[in-house]
MIFINU-641344 format. One record per residue: x, y, z of N, C-alpha, C in turn; residue number from 1. Coordinates in pm, whole numbers, plus 50000, padded with zeros to 5 digits. Layout:
N
<atom n_X="X" n_Y="Y" n_Z="Z" ca_X="X" ca_Y="Y" ca_Z="Z" c_X="X" c_Y="Y" c_Z="Z" num="NUM"/>
...
This chain:
124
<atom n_X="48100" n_Y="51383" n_Z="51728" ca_X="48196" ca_Y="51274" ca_Z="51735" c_X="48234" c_Y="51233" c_Z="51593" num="1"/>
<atom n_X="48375" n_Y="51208" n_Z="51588" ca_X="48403" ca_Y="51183" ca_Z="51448" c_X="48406" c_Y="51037" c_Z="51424" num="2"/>
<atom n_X="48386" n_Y="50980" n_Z="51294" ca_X="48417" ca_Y="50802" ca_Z="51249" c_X="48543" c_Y="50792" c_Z="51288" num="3"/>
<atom n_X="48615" n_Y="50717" n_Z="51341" ca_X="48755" ca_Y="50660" ca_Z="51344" c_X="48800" c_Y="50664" c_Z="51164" num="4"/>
<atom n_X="48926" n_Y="50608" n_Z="51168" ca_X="48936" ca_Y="50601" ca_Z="50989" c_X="49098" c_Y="50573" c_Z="51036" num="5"/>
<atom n_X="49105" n_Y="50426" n_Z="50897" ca_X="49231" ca_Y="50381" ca_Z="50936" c_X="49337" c_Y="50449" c_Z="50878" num="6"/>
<atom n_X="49464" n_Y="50402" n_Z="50896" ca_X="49606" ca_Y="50543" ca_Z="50849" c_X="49583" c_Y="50545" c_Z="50697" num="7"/>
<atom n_X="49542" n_Y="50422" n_Z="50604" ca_X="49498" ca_Y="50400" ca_Z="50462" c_X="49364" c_Y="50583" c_Z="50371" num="8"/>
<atom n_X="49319" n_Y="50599" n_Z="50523" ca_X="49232" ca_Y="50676" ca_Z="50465" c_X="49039" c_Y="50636" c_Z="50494" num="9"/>
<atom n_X="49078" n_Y="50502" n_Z="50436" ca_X="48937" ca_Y="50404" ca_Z="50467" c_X="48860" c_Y="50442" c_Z="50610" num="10"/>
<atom n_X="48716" n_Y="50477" n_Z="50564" ca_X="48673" ca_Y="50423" ca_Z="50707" c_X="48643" c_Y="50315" c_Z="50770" num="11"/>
<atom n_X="48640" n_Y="50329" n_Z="50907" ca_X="48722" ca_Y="50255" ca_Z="50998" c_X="48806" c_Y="50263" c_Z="51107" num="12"/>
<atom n_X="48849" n_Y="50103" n_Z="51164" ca_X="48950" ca_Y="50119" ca_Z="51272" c_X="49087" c_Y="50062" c_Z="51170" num="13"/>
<atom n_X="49146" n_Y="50049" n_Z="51192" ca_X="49305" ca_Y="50044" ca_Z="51154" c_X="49302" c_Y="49874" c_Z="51140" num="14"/>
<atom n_X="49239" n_Y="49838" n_Z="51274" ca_X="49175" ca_Y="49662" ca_Z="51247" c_X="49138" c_Y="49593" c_Z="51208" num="15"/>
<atom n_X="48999" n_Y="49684" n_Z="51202" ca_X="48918" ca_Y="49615" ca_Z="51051" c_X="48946" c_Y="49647" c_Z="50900" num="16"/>
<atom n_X="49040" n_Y="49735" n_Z="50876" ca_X="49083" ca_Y="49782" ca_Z="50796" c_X="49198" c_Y="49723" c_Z="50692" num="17"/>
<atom n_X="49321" n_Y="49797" n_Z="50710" ca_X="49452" ca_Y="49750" ca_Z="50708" c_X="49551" c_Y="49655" c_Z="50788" num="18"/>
<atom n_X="49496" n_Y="49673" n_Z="50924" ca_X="49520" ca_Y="49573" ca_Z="51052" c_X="49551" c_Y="49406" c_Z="51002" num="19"/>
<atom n_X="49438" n_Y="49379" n_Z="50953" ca_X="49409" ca_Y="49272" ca_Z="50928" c_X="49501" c_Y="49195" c_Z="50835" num="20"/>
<atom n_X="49550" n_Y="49275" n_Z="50725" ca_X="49663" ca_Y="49197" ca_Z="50639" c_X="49782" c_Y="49235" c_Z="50668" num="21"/>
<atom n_X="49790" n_Y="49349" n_Z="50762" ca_X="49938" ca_Y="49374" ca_Z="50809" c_X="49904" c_Y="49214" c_Z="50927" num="22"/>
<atom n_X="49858" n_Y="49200" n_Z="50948" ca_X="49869" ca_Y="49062" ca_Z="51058" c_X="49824" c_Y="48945" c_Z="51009" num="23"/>
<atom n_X="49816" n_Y="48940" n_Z="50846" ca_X="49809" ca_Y="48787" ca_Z="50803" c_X="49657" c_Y="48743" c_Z="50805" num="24"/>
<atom n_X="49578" n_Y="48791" n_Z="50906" ca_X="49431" ca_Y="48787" ca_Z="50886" c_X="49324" c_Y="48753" c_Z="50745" num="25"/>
<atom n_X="49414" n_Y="48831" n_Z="50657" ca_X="49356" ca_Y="48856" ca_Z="50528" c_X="49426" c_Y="48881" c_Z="50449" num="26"/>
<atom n_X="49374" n_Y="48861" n_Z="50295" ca_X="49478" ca_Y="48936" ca_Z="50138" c_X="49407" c_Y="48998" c_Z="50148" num="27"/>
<atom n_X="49476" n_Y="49110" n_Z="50084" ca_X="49437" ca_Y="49240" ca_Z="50022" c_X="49359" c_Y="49175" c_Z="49889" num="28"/>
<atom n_X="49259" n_Y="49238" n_Z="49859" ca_X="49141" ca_Y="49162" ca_Z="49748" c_X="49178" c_Y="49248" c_Z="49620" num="29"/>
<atom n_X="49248" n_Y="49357" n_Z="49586" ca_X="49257" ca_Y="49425" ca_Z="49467" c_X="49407" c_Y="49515" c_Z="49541" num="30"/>
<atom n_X="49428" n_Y="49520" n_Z="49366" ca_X="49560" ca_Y="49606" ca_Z="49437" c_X="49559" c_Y="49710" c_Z="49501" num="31"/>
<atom n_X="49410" n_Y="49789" n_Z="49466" ca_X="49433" ca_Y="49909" ca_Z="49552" c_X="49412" c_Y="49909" c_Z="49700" num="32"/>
<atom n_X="49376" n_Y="49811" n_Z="49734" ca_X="49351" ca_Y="49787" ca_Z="49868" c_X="49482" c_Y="49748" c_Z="49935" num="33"/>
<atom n_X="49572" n_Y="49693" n_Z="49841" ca_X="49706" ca_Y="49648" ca_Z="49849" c_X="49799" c_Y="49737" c_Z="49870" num="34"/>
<atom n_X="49760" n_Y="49849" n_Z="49761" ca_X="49841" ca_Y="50029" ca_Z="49825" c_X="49781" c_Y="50079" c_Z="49926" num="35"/>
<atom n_X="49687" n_Y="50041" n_Z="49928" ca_X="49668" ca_Y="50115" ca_Z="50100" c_X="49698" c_Y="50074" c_Z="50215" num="36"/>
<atom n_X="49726" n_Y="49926" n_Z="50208" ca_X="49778" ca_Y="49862" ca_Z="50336" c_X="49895" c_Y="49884" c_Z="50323" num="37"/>
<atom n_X="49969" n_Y="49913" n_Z="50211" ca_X="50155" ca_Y="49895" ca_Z="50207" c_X="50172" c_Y="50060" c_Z="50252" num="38"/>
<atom n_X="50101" n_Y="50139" n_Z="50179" ca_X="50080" ca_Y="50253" ca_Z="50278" c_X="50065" c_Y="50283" c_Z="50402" num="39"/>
<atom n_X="49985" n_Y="50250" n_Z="50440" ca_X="49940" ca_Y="50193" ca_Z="50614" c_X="50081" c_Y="50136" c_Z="50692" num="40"/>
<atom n_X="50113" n_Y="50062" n_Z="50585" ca_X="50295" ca_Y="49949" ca_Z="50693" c_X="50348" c_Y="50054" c_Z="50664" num="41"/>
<atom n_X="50373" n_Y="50153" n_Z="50577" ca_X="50477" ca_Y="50284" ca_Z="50534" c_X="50428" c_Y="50386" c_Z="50706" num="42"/>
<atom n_X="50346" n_Y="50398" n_Z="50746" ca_X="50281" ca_Y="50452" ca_Z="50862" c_X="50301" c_Y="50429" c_Z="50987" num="43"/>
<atom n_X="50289" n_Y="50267" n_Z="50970" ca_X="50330" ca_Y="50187" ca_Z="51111" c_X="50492" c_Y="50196" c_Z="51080" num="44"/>
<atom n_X="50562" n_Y="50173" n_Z="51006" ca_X="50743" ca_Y="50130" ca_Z="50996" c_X="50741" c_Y="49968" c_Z="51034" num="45"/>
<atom n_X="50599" n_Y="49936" n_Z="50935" ca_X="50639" ca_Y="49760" ca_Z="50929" c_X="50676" c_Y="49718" c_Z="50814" num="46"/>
<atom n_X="50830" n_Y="49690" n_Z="50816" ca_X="50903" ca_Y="49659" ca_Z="50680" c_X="50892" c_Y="49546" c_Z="50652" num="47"/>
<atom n_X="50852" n_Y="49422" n_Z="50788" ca_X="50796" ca_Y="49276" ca_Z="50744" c_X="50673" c_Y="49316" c_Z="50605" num="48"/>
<atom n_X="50624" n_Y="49366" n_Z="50642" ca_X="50473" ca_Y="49373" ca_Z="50537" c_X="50505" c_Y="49405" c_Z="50445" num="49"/>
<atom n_X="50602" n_Y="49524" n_Z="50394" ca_X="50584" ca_Y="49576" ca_Z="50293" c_X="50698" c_Y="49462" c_Z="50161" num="50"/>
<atom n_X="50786" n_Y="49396" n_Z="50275" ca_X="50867" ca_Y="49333" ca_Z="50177" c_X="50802" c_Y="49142" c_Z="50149" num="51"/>
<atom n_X="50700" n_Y="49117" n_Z="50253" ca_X="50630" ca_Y="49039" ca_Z="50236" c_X="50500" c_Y="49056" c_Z="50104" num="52"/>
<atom n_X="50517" n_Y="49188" n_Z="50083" ca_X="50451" ca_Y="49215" ca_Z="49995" c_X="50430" c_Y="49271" c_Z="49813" num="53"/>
<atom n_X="50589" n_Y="49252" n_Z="49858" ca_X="50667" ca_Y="49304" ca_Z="49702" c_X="50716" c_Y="49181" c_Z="49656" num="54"/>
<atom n_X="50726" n_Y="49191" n_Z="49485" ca_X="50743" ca_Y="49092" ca_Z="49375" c_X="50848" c_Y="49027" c_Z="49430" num="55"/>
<atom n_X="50875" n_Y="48888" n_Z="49444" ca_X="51015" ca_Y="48831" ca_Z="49428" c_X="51112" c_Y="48905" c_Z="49325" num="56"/>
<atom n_X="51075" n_Y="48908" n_Z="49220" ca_X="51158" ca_Y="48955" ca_Z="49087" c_X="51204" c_Y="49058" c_Z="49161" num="57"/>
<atom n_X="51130" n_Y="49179" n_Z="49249" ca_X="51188" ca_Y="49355" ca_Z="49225" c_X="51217" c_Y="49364" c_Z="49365" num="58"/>
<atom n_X="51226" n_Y="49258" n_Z="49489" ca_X="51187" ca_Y="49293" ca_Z="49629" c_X="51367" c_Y="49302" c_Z="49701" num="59"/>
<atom n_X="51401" n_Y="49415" n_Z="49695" ca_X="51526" ca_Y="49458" ca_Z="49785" c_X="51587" c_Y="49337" c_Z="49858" num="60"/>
<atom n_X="51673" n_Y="49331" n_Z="49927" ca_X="51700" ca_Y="49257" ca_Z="50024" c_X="51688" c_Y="49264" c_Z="50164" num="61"/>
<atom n_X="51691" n_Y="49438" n_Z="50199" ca_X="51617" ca_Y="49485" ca_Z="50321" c_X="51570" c_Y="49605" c_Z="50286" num="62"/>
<atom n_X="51504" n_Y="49640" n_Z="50388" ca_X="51392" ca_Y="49783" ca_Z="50373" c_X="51436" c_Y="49879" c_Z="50491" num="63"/>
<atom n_X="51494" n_Y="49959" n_Z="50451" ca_X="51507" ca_Y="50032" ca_Z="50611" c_X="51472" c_Y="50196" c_Z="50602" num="64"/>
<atom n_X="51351" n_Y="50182" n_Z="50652" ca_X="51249" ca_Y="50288" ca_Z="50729" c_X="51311" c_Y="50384" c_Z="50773" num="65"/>
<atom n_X="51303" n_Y="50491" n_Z="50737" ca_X="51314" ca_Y="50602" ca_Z="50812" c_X="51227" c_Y="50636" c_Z="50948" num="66"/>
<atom n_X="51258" n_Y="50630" n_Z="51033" ca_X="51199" ca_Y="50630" ca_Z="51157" c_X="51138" c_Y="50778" c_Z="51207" num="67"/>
<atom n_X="51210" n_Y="50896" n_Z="51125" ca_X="51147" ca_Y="51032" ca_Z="51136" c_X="51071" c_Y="51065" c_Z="51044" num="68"/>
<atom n_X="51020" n_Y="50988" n_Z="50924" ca_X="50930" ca_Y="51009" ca_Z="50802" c_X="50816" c_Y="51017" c_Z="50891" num="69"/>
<atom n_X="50731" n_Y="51127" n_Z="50898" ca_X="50566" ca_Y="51103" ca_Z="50924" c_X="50455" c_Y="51150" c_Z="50821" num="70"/>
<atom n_X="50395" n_Y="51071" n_Z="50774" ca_X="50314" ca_Y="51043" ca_Z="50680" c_X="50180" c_Y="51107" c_Z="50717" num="71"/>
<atom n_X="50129" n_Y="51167" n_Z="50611" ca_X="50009" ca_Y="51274" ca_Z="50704" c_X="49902" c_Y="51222" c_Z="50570" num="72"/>
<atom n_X="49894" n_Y="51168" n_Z="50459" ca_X="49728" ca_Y="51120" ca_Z="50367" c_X="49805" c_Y="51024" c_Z="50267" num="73"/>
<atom n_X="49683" n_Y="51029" n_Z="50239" ca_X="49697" ca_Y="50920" ca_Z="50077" c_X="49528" c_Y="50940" c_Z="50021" num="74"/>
<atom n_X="49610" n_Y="51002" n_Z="49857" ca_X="49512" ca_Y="51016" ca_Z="49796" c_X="49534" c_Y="50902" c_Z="49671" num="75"/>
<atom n_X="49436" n_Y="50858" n_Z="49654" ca_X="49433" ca_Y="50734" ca_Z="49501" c_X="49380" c_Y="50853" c_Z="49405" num="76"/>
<atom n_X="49393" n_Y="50859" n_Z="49316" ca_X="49419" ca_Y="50916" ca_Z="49203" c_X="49344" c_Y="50877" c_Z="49094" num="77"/>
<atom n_X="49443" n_Y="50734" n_Z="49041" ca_X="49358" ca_Y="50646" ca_Z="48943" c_X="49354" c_Y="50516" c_Z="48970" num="78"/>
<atom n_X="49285" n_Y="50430" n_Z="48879" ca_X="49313" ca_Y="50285" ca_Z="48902" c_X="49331" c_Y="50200" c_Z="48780" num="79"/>
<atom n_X="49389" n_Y="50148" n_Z="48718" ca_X="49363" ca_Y="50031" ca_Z="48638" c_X="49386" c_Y="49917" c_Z="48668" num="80"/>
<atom n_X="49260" n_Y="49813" n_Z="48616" ca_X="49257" ca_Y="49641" ca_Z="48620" c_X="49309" c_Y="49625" c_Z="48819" num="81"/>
<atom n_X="49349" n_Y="49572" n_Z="48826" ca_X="49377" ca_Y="49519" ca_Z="48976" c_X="49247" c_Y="49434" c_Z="49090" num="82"/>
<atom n_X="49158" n_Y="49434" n_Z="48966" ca_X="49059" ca_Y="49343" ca_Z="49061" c_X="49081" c_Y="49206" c_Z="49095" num="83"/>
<atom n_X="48914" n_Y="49174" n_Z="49144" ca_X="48933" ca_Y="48993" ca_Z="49170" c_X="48946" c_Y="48919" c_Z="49039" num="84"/>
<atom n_X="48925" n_Y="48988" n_Z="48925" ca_X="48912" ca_Y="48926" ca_Z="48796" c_X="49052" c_Y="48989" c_Z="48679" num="85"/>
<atom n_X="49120" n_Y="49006" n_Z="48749" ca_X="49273" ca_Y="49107" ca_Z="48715" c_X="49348" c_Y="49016" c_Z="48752" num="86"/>
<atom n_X="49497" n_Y="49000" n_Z="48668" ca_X="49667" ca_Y="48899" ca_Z="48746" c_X="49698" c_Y="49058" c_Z="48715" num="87"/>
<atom n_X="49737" n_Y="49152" n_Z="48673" ca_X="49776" ca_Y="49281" ca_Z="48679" c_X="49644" c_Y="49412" c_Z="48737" num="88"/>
<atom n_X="49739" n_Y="49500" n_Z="48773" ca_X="49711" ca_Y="49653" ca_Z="48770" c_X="49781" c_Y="49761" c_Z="48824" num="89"/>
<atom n_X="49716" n_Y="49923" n_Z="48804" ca_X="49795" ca_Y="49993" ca_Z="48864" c_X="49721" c_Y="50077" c_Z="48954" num="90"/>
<atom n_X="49776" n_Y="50106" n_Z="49033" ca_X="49736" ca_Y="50266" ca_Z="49115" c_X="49800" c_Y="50348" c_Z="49094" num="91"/>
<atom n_X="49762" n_Y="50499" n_Z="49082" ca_X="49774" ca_Y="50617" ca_Z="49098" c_X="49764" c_Y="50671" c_Z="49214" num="92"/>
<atom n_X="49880" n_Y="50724" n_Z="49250" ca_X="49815" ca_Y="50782" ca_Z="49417" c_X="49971" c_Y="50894" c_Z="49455" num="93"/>
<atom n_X="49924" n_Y="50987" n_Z="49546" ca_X="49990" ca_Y="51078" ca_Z="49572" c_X="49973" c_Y="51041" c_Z="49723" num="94"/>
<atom n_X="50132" n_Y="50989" n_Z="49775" ca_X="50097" ca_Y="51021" ca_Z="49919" c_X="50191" c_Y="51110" c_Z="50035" num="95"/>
<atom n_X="50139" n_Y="51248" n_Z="50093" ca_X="50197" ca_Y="51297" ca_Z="50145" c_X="50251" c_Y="51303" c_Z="50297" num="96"/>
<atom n_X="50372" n_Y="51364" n_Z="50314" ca_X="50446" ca_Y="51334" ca_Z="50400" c_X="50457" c_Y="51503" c_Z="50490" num="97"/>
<atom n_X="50528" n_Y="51501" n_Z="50581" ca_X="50574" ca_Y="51638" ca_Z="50654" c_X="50683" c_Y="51681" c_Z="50570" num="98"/>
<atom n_X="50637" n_Y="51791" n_Z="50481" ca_X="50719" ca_Y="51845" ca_Z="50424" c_X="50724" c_Y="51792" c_Z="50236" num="99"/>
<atom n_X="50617" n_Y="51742" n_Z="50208" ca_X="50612" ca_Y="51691" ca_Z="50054" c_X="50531" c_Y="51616" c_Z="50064" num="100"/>
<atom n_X="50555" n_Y="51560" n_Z="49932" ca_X="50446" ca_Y="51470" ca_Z="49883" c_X="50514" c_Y="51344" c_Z="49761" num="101"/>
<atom n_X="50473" n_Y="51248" n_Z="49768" ca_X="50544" ca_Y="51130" ca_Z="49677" c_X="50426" c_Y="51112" c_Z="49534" num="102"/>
<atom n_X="50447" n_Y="51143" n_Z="49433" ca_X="50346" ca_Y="51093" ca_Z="49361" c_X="50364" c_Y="50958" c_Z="49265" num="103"/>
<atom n_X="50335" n_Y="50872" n_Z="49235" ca_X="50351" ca_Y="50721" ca_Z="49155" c_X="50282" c_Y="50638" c_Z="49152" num="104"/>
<atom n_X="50285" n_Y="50607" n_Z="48999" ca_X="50205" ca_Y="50489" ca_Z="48924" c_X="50236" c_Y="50350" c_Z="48967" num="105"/>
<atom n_X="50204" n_Y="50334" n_Z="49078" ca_X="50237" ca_Y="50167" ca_Z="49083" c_X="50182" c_Y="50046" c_Z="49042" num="106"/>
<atom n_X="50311" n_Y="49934" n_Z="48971" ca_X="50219" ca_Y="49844" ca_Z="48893" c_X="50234" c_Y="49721" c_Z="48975" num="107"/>
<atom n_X="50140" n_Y="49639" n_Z="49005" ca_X="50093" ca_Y="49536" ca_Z="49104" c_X="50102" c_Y="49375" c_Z="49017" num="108"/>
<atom n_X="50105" n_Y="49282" n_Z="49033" ca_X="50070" ca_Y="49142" ca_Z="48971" c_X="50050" c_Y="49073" c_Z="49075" num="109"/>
<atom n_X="49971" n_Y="48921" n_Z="49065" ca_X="49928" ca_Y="48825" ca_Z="49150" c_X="50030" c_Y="48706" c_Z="49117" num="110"/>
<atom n_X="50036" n_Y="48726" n_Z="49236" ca_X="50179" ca_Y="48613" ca_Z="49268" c_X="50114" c_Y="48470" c_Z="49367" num="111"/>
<atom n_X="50085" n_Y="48336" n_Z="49313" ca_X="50049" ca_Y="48263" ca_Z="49380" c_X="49913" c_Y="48312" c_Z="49422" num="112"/>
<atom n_X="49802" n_Y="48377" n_Z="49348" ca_X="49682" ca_Y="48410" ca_Z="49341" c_X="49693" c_Y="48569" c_Z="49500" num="113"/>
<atom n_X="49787" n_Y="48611" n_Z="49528" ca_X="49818" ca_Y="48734" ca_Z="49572" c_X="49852" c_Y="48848" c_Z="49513" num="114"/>
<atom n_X="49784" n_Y="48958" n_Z="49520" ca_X="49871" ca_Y="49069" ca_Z="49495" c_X="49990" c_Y="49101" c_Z="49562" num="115"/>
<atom n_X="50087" n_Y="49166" n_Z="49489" ca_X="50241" ca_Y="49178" ca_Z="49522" c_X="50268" c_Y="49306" c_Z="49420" num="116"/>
<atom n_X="50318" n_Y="49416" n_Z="49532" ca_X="50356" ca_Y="49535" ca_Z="49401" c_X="50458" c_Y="49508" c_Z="49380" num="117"/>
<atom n_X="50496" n_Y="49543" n_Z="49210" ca_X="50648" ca_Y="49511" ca_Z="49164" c_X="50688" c_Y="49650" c_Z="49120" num="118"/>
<atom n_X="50693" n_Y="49756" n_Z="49067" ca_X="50732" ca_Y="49878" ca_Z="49094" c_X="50648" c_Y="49961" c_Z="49045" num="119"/>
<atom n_X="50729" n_Y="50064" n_Z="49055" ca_X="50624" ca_Y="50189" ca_Z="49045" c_X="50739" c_Y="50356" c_Z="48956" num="120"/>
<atom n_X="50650" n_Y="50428" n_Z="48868" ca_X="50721" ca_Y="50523" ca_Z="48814" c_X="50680" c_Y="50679" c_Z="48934" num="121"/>
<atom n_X="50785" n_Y="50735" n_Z="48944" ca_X="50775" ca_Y="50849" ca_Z="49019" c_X="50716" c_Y="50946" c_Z="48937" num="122"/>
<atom n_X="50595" n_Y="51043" n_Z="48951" ca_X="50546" ca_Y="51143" ca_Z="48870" c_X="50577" c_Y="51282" c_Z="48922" num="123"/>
<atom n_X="50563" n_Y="51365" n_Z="48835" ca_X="50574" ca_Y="51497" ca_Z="48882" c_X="50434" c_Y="51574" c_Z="48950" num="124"/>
């Protein structure tokens, strides 16, 4: 029998996991936990979350999901600063899709003692 493991990667259920701040339950405690849940809403096609979750300064006006994107991992890569003791950081992470893969440095800040990603550079 295998562990469950949420769409983030984490083990787990999706509930105890990412669940939880896609439903307000909880902040994300470091940014990388923050890319994995915005990852996770990239999974579900919950654009409430992901734009509830981006900088005022950089946050679109709407988000609209591709509804045939299916998202198959997420690997973290690197990390800098983004802890409980961090207002900045970044993740590194490659996350792949059917048919490719996205790779980018995303840089995060605490907004009102929250993390909030504000953008990110595309890598090769």
């Amino acid at each position: 029998m295998t562990t469950p493991s949420c769409t983030c990667g984490r083990p787990g259920t999706y509930g105890d996991c990412c669940g939880r701040y896609h439903s307000g339950g909880a902040a994300a405690p470091t940014a990388e936990a923050l890319m994995r849940s915005r990852y996770s809403a990239f999974v579900k096609g919950d654009a409430g979350y992901l734009l509830r979750t981006w900088h005022p300064r950089t946050r679109p006006g709407r988000l609209d999901l591709d509804p045939g994107m299916r998202w198959t991992g997420l690997e973290i890569l690197d990390t800098s600063d983004g802890s409980a003791f961090h207002t900045t950081g970044t993740v590194t992470f490659r996350a792949s899709y059917r048919g490719g893969s996205l790779h980018e440095r995303s840089r995060f800040e605490r907004v009102g003692g929250a993390w909030v990603y504000v953008d990110g550079d595309i890598l090769d």
